[in-house]
C-alpha positions as CSV (number, residue, x, y, z in Angstrom):
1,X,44.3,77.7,138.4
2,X,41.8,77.1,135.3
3,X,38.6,79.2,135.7
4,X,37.1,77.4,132.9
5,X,37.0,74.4,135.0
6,X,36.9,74.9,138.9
7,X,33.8,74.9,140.9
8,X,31.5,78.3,140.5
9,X,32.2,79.0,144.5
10,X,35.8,78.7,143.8
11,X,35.3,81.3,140.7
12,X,33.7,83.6,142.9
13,X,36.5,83.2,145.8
14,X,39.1,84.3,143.1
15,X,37.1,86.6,142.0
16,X,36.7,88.3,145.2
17,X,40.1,88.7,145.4
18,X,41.2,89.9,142.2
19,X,38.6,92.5,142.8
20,X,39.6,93.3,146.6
21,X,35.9,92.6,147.8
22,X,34.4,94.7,144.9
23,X,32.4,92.4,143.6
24,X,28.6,92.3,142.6
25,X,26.1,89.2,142.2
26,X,23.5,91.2,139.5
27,X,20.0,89.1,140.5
28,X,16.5,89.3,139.0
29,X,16.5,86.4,141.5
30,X,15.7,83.5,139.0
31,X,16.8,79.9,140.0
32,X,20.6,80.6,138.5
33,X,20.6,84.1,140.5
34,X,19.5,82.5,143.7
35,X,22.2,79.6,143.4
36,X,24.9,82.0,143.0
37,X,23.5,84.6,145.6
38,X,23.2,81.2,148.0
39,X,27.5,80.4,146.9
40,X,28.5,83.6,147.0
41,X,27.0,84.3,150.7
42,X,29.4,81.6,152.1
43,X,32.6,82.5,149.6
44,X,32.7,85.9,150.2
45,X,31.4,87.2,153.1
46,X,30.1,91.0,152.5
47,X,29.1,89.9,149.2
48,X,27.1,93.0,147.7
49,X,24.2,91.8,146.1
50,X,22.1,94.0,143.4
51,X,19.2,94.1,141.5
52,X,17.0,96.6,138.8
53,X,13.6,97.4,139.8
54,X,12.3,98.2,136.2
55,X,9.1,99.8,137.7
56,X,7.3,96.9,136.1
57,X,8.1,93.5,138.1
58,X,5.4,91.6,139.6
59,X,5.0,91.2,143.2
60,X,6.8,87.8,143.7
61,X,9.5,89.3,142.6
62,X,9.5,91.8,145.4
63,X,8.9,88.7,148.0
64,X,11.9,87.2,146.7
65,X,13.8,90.6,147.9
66,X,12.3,90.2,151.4
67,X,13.4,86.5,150.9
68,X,16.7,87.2,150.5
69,X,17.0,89.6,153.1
70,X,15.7,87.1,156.3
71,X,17.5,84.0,154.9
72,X,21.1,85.7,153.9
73,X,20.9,89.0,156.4
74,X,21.3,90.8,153.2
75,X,20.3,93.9,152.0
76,X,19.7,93.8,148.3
77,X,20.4,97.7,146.3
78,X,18.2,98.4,143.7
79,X,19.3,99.8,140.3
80,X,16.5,102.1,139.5
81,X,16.0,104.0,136.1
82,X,15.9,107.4,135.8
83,X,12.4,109.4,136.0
84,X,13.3,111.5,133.5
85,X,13.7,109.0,131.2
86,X,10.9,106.9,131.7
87,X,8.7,109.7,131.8
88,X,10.0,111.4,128.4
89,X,9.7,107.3,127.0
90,X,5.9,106.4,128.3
91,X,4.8,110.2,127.1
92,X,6.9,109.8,123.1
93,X,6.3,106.2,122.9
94,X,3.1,104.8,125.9
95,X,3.4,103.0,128.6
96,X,3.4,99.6,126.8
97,X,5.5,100.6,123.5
98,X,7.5,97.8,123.9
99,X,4.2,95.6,122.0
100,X,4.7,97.6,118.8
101,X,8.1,96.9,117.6
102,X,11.3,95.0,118.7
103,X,13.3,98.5,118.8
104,X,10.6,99.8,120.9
105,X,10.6,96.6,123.4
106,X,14.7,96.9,123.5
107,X,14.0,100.9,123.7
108,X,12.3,100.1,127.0
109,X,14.8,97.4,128.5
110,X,18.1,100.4,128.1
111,X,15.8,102.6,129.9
112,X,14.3,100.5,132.6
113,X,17.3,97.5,133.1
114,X,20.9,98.2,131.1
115,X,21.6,102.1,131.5
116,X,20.4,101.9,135.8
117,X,22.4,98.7,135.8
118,X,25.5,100.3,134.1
119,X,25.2,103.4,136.2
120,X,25.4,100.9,139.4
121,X,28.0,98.6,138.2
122,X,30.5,102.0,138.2
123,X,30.9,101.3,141.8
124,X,32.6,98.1,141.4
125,X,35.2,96.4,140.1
126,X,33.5,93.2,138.7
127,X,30.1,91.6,138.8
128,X,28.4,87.7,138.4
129,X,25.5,86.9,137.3
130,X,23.6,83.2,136.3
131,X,23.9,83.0,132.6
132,X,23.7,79.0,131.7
133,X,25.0,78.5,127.8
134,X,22.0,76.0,127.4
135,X,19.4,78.6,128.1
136,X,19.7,79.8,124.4
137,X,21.3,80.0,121.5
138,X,22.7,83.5,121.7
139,X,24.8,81.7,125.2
140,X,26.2,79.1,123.6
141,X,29.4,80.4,123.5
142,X,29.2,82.1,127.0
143,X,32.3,82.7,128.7
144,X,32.8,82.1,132.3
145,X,34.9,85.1,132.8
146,X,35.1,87.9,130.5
147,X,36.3,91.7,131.0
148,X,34.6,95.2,129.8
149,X,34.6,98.2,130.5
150,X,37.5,97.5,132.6
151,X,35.1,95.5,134.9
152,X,35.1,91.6,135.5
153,X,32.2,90.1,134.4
154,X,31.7,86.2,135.8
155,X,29.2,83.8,134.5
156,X,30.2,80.7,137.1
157,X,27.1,78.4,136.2
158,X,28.0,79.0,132.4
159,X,28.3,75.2,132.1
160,X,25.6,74.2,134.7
161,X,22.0,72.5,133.4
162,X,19.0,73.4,134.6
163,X,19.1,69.8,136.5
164,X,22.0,70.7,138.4
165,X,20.5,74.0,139.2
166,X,17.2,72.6,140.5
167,X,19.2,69.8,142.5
168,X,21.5,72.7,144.2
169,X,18.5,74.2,145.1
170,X,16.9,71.8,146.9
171,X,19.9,70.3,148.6
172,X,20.6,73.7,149.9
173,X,16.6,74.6,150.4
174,X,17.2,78.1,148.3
175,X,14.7,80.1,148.2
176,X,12.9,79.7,145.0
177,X,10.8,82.3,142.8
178,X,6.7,81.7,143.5
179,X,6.0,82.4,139.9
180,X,8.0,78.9,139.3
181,X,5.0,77.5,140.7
182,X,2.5,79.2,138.0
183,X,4.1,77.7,135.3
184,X,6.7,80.6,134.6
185,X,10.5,79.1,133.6
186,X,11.7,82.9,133.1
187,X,10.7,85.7,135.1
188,X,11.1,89.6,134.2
189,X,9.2,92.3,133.8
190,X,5.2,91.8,134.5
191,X,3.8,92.6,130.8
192,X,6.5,90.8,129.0
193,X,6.6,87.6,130.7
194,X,4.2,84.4,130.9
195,X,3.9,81.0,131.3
196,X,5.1,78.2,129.2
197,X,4.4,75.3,128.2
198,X,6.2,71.9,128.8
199,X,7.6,71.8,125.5
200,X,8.6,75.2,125.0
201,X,11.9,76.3,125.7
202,X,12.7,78.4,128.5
203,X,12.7,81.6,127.4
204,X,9.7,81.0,125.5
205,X,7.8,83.0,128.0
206,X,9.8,86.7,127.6
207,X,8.6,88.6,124.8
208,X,6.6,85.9,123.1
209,X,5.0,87.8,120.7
210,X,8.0,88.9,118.8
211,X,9.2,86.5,115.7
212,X,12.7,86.1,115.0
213,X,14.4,88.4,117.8
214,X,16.7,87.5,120.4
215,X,15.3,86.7,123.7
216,X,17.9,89.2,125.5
217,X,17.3,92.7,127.0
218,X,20.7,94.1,126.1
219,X,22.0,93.9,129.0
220,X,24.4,90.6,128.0
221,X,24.6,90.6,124.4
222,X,23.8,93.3,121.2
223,X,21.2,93.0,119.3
224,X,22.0,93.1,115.5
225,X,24.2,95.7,113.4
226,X,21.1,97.1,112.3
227,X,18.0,96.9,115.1
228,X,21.3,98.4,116.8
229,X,21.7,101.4,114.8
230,X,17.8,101.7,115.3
231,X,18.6,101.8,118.9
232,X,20.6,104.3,119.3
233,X,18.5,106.4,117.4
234,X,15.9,105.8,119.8
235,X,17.9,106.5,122.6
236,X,19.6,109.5,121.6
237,X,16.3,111.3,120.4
238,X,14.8,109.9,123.8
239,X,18.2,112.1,125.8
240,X,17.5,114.8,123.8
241,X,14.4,115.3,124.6
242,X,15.6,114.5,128.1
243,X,18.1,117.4,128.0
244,X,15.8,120.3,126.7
């Protein structure tokens, strides 16, 4: 069997059972998140399905959870960051730090989306998520299946376009994000996300005041050698302060 080239509900079948069922599909329920949620309901029955509530979504995004719950009979888990943290963050830093500096903004996504999301993925064995290589630069070399941590990590609509995603979804009458309807082409957090334009790329909207950064959170790729050194800095003083 290639995994470079089946069929993403195929991917997910073998996935399933190289894992032994413990497998996660890791949603902010975005178009790509919903299209693999919508696969992975019918390929592996029992699918869990997760998500990380930042503190800081909008409302649709909340709807979408409800959505998912009436239309798959599942109950999405929720990744949540720890109070501690947050608290120690929004009192060192304020409550909307992540305007100031890219460090600060990536600061804010370990606290509020990677380190709850890597303290839920301990209780699996792998975990997929919608990643699309022509989404941006930083994906273009995306692989469909990759391992860390010891953990599978799939990406099964790696090679998809955002045609083929939009066609899926209406042949299969997914359930689809309201804020697509306002415009928005990437949804995340409230204060860091906005509309875009028709000629602006797709992740135009997330973070759009920053010049020059990656448009990631962390949670898929690094940032640079040294914004990362900056990082951990951050982070570590942030735990310390946590700790005493």
């Amino acid at each position: 069997m290639d995994i470079d080239t089946i069929a993403p509900e195929e991917l997910l079948r073998w996935a399933w059972r190289e894992t032994s069922g413990s497998l996660a599909i890791v949603t902010s329920f975005q178009a790509e998140g919903m299209v693999l949620l919508d696969m992975a309901a019918e390929a592996c029955p029992g699918v869990r399905v997760v998500t990380v509530d930042t503190g800081r979504l909008p409302e649709a995004t909340f709807e979408m959870m409800e959505a998912v719950r009436e239309r798959y009979g599942i109950r999405v888990e929720v990744a949540a960051p720890e109070p501690g943290e947050v608290e120690a963050m929004v009192e060192r830093h304020g409550p909307n730090l992540f305007y100031r500096d890219v460090s600060l903004r990536m600061l804010c996504c370990q606290v509020r989306k990677v380190r709850p999301l890597e303290r839920k993925l301990e209780q699996f064995r792998g975990w997929a998520t919608g990643l699309r290589r022509d989404q941006t630069e930083a994906r273009e070399g995306l692989s469909r299946v990759s391992v860390a941590e010891g953990r599978l990590k799939l990406s099964p609509l790696a090679d998809w376009t955002g045609e083929e995603v939009a066609e899926y979804t209406r042949r299969r009458g997914v359930p689809r994000h309201p804020l697509y309807a306002e415009g928005y082409r990437s949804i995340g957090c409230g204060p860091c996300t906005r509309p875009v334009e028709t000629e602006e790329s797709e992740r135009a909207g997330r973070w759009w005041w920053e010049q020059g950064a990656e448009k990631e959170c962390g949670i898929h790729f690094s940032a640079n050698g040294k914004l990362e050194r900056k990082l951990d800095v951050l982070i570590g003083d942030l735990l310390s302060s946590v700790a005493a």
